[in-house]
C-alpha positions, 0 to 999 in steps of 0.5 A, a space after each residue: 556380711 559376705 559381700 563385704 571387704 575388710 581391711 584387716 582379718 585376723 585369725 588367732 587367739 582370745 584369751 580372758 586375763 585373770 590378773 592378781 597383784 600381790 606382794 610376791 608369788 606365792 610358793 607352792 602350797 601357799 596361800 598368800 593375801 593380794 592387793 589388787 585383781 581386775 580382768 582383761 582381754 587378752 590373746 595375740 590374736 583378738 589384741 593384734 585385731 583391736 589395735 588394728 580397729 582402733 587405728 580405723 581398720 575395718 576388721 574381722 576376728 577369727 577364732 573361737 570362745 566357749 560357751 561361757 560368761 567369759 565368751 559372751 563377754 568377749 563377743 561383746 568386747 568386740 562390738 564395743 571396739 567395732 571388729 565384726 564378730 561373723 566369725 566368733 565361732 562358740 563351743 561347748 567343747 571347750 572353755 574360752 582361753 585364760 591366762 591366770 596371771 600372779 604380779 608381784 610388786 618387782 613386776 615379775 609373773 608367773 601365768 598358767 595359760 589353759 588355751 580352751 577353746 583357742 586349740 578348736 579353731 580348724 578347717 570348717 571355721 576357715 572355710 566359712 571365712 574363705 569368701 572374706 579372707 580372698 578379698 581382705 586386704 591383709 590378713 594377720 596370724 600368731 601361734 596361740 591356736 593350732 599352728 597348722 590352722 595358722 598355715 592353712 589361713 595364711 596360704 588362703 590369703 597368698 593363693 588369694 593376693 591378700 598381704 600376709 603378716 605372721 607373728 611366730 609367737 609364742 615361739 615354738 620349736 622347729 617352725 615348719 619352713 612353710 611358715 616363710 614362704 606364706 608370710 608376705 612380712 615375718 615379724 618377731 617380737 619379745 614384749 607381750 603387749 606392746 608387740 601385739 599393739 605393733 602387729 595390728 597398727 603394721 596390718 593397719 598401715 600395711 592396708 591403708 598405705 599399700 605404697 609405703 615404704 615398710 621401713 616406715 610403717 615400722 617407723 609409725 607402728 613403733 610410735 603407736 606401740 610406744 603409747 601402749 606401754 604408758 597406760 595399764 593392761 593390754 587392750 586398755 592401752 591401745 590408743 585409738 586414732 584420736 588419741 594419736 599425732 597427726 602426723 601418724 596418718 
């Protein structure tokens, strides 16, 4: 595995999304009857690394899940969509990240995140990943994991010539300045899904098509992101290449 080169890493987040449909959020003390619960993979970072591998990126993820049902299952998830899992790192120190997520029938949520393990991703996790992180093509990080984990990853890619996408979301108050002059391409977004879907199909055009003007890797990666939001759930959404026009590649 160290000799190999991947198109895409990404080091961030996963998260499991516990998601309930009921006819409104309840209020608090209430218990309330729902119609519908099913649960997702989620977290920017592991949605940004799927994206990107079913567009046909060779992908890593970097990150950590506990020790738990909720871990293993996302271990198997990534298998499933072809991401090389060396650099799952699994703890006992923490559970895997959730989202607990309440929809009413207008569409509103609300959503109590416990980040779990996601907050143990550090130094000794990057180090291991040095060797595949200085020779990947492009390297893709958020803000659902330690910020300065963030940064650190994003300066070894840059001292290593590797291209470097950060998504600075969730947003946070006073971003350290660093974070621009490691970030090769800044990319805000507001829409949850569909923008983690537009971040992994630019890290895929971004390794794939090097000389290609960015604005027209924006272009394509907007289609792909506009297929996203007509199908239920995040990962669920993504289109795979097959599923994509012609044209797009």
């Amino acid at each position: 595995m160290s000799e190999e080169a991947f198109d895409v890493m990404v080091v961030g987040s996963c998260m499991t999304d516990l998601v309930s449909q009921a006819p409104r959020l309840p209020k608090a003390g209430e218990t309330i009857h729902g119609q519908k619960f099913f649960i997702g993979f989620g977290g920017k970072g592991a949605n940004q690394c799927i994206q990107a591998a079913r567009l046909g990126a060779k992908t890593a993820m970097v990150c950590k899940v506990g020790e738990d049902f909720f871990g293993d299952n996302y271990i198997h998830n990534f298998k499933d969509n072809g991401v090389h899992t060396d650099f799952v790192g699994q703890t006992s120190d923490a559970a895997t990240g959730t989202a607990s997520i309440v929809v009413n029938d207008a569409g509103e949520n609300a959503i109590v995140i416990v980040a779990g393990a996601n907050m143990l991703l550090g130094v000794e996790e990057l180090q291991g990943a040095r060797p595949a992180v200085s020779r990947a093509k492009v390297l893709v990080c958020q803000l659902e994991i330690c910020p300065q984990t963030s940064l650190r990853a994003l300066r070894m890619a840059q001292e290593n010539k590797v291209k470097t996408i950060f998504n600075p979301a969730p947003a946070i108050a006073d971003l350290d300045a660093e974070f621009y002059r490691a970030s090769d391409v800044f990319c805000c977004n507001e829409s949850e899904g569909a923008g983690d879907s537009f971040i992994g199909a630019l890290a895929f055009y971004t390794a794939h098509y090097p000389t290609m003007p960015l604005e027209e890797m924006a272009s394509r990666a907007n289609r792909v992101a506009a297929v996203s939001v007509q199908a239920v759930g995040t990962q669920s959404s993504y289109p795979f290449r097959r599923d994509l026009p012609a044209e797009l590649f």
